[in-house]
C-alpha positions as CSV (number, residue, x, y, z in Angstrom):
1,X,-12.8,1.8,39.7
2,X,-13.6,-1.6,38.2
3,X,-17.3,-1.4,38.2
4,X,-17.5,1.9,37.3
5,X,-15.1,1.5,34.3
6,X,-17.5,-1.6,33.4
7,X,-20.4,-0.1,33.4
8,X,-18.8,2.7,31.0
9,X,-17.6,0.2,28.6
10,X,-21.3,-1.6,28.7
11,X,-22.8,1.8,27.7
12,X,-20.2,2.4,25.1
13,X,-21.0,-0.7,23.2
14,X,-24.7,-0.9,23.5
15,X,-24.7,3.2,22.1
16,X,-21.7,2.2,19.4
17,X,-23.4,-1.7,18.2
18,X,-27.5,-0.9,19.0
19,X,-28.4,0.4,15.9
20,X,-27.7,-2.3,12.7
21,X,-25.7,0.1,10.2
22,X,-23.2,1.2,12.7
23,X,-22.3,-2.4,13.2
24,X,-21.8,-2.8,9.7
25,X,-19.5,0.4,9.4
26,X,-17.4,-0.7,12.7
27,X,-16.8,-4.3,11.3
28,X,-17.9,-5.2,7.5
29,X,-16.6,-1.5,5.9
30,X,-13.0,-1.6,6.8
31,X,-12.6,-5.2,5.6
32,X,-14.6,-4.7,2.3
33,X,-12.8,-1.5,1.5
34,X,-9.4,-3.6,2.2
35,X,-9.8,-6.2,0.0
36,X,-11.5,-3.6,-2.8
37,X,-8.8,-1.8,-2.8
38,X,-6.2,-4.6,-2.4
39,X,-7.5,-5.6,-6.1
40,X,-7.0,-2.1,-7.7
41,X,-3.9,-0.8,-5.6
42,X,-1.1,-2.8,-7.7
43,X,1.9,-1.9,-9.7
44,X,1.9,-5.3,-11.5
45,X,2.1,-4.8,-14.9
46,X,1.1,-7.0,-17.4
47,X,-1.3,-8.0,-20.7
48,X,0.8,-4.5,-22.0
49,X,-0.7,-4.2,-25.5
50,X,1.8,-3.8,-27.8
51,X,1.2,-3.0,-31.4
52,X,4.2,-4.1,-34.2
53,X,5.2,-2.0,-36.9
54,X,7.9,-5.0,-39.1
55,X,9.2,-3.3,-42.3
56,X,11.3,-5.8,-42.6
57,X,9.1,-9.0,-42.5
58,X,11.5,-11.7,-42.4
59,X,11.7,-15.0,-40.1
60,X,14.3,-13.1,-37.8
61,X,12.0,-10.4,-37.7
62,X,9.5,-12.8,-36.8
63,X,11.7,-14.3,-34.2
64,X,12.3,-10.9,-32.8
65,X,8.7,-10.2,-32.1
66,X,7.9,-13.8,-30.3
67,X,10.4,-12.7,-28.1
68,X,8.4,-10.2,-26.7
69,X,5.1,-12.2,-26.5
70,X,6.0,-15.1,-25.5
71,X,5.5,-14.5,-21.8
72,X,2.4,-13.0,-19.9
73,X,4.2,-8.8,-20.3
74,X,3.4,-8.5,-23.7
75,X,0.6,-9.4,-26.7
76,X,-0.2,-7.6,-30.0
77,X,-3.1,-5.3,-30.4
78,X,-2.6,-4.1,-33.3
79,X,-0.4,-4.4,-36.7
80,X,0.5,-1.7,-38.4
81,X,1.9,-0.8,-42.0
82,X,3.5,2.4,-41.9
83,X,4.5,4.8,-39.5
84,X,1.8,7.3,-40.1
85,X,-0.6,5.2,-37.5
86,X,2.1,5.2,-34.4
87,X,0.9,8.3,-33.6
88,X,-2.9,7.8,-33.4
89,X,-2.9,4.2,-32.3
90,X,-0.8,5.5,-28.9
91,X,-3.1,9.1,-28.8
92,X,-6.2,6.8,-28.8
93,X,-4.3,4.8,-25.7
94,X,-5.3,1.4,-27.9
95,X,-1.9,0.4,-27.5
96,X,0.9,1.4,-24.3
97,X,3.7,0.2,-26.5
98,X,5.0,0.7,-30.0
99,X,7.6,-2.2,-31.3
100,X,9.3,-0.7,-35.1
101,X,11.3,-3.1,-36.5
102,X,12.9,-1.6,-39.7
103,X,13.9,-3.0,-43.2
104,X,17.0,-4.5,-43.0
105,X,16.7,-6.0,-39.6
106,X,17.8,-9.8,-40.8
107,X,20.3,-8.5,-43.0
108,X,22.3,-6.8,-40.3
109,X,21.4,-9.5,-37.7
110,X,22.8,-12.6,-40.3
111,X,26.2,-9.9,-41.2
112,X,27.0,-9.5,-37.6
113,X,26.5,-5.9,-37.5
114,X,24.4,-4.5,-34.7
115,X,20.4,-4.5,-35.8
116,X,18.4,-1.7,-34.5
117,X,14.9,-2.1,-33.3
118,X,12.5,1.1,-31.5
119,X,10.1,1.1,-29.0
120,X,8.0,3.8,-28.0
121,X,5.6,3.6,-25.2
122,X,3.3,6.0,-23.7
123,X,5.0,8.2,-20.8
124,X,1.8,9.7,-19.6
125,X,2.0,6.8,-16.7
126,X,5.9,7.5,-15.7
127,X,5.5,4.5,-13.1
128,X,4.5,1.9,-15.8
129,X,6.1,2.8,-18.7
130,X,9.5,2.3,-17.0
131,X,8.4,-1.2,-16.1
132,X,7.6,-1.7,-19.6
133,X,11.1,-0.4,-20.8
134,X,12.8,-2.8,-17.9
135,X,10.8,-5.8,-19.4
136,X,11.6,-4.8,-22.6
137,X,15.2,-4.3,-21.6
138,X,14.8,-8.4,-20.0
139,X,13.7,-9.5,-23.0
140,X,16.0,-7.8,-25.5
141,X,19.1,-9.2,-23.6
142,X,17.5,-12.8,-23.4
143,X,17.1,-12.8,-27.3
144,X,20.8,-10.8,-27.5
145,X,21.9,-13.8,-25.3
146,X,20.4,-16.7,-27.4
147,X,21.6,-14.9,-30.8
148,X,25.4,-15.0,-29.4
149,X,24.8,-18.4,-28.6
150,X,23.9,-19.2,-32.3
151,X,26.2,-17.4,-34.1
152,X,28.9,-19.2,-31.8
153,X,27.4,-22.7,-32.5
154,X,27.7,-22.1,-36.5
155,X,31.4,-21.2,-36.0
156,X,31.9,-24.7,-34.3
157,X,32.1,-23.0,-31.1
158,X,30.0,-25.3,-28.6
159,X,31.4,-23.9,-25.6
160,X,31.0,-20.4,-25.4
161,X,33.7,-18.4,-23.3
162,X,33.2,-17.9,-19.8
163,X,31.3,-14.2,-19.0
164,X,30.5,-12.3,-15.8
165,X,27.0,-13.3,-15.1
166,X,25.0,-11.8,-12.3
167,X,21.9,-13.9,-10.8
168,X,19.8,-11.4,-9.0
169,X,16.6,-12.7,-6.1
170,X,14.5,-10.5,-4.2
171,X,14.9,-11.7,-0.3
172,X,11.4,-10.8,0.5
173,X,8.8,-11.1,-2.0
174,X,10.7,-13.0,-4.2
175,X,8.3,-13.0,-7.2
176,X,7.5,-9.0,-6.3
177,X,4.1,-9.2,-6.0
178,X,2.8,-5.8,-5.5
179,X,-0.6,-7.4,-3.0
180,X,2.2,-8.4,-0.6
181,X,3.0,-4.5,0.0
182,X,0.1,-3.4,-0.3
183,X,-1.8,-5.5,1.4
184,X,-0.4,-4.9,4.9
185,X,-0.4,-0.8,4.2
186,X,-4.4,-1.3,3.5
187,X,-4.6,-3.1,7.0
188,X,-2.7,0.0,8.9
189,X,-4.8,2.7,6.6
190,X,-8.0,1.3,7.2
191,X,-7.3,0.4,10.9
192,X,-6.1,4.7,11.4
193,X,-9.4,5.8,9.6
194,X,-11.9,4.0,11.2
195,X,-10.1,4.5,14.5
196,X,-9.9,7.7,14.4
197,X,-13.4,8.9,12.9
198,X,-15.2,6.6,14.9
199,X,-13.4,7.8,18.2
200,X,-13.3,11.4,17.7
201,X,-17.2,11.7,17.4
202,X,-17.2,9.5,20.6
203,X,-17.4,12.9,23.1
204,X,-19.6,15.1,20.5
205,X,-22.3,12.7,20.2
206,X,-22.4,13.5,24.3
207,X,-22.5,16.7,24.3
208,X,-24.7,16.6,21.4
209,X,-27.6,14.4,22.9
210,X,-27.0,16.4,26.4
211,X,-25.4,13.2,28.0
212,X,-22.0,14.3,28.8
213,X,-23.6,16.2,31.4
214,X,-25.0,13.3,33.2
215,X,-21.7,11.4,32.6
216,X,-20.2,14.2,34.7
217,X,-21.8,14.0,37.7
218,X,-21.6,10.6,38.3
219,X,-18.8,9.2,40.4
220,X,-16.5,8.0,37.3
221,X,-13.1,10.0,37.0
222,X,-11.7,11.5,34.1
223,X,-9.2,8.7,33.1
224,X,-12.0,6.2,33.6
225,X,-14.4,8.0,31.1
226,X,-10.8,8.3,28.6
227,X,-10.6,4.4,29.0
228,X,-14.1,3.8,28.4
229,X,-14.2,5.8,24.9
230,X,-11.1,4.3,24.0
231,X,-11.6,0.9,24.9
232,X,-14.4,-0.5,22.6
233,X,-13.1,0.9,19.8
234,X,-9.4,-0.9,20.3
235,X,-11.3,-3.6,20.8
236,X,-13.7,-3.2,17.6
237,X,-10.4,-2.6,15.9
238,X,-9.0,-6.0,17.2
239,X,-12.0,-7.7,15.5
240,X,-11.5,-5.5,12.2
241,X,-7.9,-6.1,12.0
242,X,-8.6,-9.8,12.6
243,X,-10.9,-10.1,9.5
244,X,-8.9,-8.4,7.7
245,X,-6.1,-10.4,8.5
246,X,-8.3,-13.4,7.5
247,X,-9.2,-12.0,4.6
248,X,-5.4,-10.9,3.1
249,X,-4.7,-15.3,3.8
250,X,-7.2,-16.6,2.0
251,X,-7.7,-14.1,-0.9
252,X,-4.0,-12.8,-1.4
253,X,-1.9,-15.2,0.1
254,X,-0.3,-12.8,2.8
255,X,0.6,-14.2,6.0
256,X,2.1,-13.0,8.8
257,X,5.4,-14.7,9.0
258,X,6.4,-13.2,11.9
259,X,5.0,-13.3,15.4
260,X,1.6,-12.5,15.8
261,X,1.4,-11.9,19.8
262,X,4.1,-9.2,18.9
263,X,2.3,-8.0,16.1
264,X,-0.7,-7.7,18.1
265,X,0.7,-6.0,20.8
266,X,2.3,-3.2,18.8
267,X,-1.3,-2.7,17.1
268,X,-3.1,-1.7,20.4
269,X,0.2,0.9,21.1
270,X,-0.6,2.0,17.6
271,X,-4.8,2.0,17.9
272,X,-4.3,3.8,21.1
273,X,-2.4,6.9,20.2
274,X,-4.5,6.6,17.3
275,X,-7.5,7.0,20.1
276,X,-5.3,9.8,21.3
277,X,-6.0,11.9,18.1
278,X,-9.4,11.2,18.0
279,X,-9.7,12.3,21.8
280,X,-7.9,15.4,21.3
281,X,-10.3,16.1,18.0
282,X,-13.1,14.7,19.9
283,X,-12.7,17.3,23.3
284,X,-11.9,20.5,21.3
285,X,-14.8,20.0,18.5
286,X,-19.0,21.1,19.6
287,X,-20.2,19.2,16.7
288,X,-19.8,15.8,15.1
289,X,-19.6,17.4,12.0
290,X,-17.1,19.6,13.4
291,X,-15.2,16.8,14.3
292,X,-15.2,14.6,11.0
293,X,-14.6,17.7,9.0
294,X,-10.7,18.0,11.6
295,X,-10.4,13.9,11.0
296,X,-10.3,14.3,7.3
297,X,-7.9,17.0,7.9
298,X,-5.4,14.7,9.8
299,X,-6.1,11.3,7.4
300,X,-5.0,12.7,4.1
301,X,-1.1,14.1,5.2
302,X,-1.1,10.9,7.5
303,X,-1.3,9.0,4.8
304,X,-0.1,10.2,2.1
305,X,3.0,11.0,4.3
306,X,3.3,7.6,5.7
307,X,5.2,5.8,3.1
308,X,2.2,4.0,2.0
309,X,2.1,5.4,-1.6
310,X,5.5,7.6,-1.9
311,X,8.9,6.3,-0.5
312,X,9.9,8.3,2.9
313,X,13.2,8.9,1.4
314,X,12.4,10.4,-1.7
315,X,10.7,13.3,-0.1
316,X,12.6,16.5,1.0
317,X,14.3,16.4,4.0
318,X,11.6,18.6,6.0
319,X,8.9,16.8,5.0
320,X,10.7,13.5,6.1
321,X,11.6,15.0,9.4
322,X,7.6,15.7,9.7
323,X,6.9,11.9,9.2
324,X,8.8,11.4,12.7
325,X,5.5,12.7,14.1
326,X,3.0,10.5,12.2
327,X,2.1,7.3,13.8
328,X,0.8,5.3,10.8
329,X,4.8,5.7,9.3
330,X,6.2,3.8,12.2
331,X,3.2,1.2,12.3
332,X,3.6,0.5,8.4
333,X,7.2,0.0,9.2
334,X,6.1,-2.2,12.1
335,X,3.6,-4.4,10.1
336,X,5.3,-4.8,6.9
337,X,8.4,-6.0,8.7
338,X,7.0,-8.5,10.5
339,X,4.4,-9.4,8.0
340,X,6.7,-10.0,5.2
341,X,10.5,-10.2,7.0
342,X,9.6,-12.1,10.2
343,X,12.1,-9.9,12.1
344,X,11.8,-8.9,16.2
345,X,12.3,-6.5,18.8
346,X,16.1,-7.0,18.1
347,X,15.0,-5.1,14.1
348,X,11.5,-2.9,15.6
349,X,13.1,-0.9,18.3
350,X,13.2,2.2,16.6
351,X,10.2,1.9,15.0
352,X,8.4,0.8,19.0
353,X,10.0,3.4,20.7
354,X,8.3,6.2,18.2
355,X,5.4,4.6,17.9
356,X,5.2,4.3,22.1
357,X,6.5,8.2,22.4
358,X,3.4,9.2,20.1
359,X,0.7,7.4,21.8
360,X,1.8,8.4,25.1
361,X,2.2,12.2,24.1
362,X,-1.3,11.9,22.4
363,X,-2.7,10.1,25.3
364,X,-1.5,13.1,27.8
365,X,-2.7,16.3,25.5
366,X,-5.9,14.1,25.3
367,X,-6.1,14.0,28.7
368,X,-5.3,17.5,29.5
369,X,-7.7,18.7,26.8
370,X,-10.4,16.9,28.4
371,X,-9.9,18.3,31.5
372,X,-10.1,22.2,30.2
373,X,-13.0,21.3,28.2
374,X,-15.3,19.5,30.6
375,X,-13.8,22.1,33.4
């Protein structure tokens, strides 16, 4: 079985690595798109331009606005002089925020009565204009905070009376840094697409060039030929998901705090139901075309209903019931933990024993579609 299985694998490579471009798709496209899209993919907010409308032009007023930029969130675009150009400032999108401060502001601020300030921001973008409103929200209690403070110290109060103050830290990600989540889900997207479009054209490219047939009647059984397509390509994926690995260290700063040798070992379960797929794609399809045309099919709900992009447990609870059959779901819950968590078997379990159910179920109807196909 050994050198039979050998010489399958050499054949595999030399067909998959002979001709130049394929070796750039198998090893330099899934890193490249990784760190592309690790650049755009971010929910970090910041540089929001702001544009000031102060009718009340006073130092406090003043004050009130170098609040808002004096951090990296916010900085003026634009000043306006009445409230006829809100409007057409935030239709033209050359501002995301609006900050009104009306006439009066000081006065009410210096006579202890509560001073009223607007912002309006753009809602088209539901995602960042909350994150706008919650720095805004930061800010506005900071300056509320220092103001209090004041007003105490000018009545000969130098100690203020004790409040309820709550300190808040993120555990992981402590500065939330969007790269660090995203990051990892690149790794496990680009590692499902390029495993499963480069396997499931694995046994169509044989039966297109008329070699399957050749294959056949030599003396190598079935679960040999399954190993040898499946094989190179977890291997090929090792190397990707090296580089890529590499690559999130030294551009983004993401490491894998947890073990790697168990990180690694959950990947091959993950590339080789992911194989599984492709083989069950691969053995029903007559044409490659046939057979990238079904692995677009299977990327798009795999990964929009992985919990890459949406929340699992915002969806309805069908749709999150259908996530228990998606193996990139468990494997992002695999490599985000122990990327960012540095958590073990002890934490995993649940998410292994999924992720090892799939493979081996998509590994069998593989295996028994092979066999009606070739019969």
């Amino acid at each position: 079985m050994g050198r039979r299985l050998l010489c399958m694998l050499i054949k595999e490579f030399l067909q998959m690595l002979r001709d130049p471009r394929m070796r750039v798709v198998v090893f330099g496209t899934p890193v490249i798109q990784m760190t592309i899209m690790a650049f755009a993919l971010t929910t970090d907010v910041t540089n929001i331009r702001m544009a000031v409308l102060d009718l009340d032009k006073t130092p406090s007023s003043r004050e009130f606005i170098s609040a808002f930029t004096a951090g990296e969130y916010f900085r003026i675009s634009a000043t306006l002089t009445s409230q006829n150009e809100i409007t057409p400032i935030l239709d033209r999108a050359e501002a995301r925020a609006v900050l009104q401060i009306p006439s009066g502001f000081s006065k009410d601020l210096h006579n202890g009565r509560t001073s009223t300030a607007q912002l309006l921001t753009d809602g088209t973008d539901s995602n960042s204009t909350a994150i706008v409103q919650g720095y805004a929200g930061y800010i506005l209690a900071d300056y509320n905070d220092r103001m209090r403070k004041k007003r105490l110290a000018k009545k000969g109060i130098t100690d203020p009376p004790v409040q309820i103050e709550t300190a808040s830290r993120a555990w992981y990600n402590a500065n939330q840094e969007s790269h660090f989540y995203y990051v990892p889900s690149l790794i496990a997207t680009m590692l499902f697409i390029f495993s499963l479009l480069l396997t499931s054209i694995g046994i169509v490219r044989e039966k297109e060039i008329g070699t399957i047939e050749q294959v056949m009647v030599t003396p190598i059984r079935r679960i040999e030929f399954i190993l040898g397509k499946t094989i190179p390509y977890m291997i090929t994926g090792y190397i990707s998901m090296s580089f890529m690995l590499l690559v999130a260290y030294l551009v983004f700063g993401v490491y894998v705090r947890g073990s790697i040798v168990l990180l690694y070992g959950l990947t091959g379960i993950y590339l080789a139901g992911n194989m599984g797929i492709a083989l069950i794609i691969s053995g029903s399809a007559r044409t490659q075309q046939q057979a990238l045309l079904t692995s677009f099919l299977v990327l798009m709900p795999s990964v929009m209903l992985s919990g890459f992009m949406f929340p699992i447990t915002n969806m309805p609870e069908a749709v999150r019931i259908a996530t228990f059959g998606n193996p990139m779901r468990w494997y992002l819950e695999i490599l985000r933990f122990i990327v960012m968590k540095d958590v073990g078997i002890a934490a995993l379990w649940p998410a292994i024993l999924a992720q090892t159910c799939l493979t081996v179920t998509f590994l069998t109807v593989a295996v028994g579609r092979f066999k009606k196909t070739l019969a």
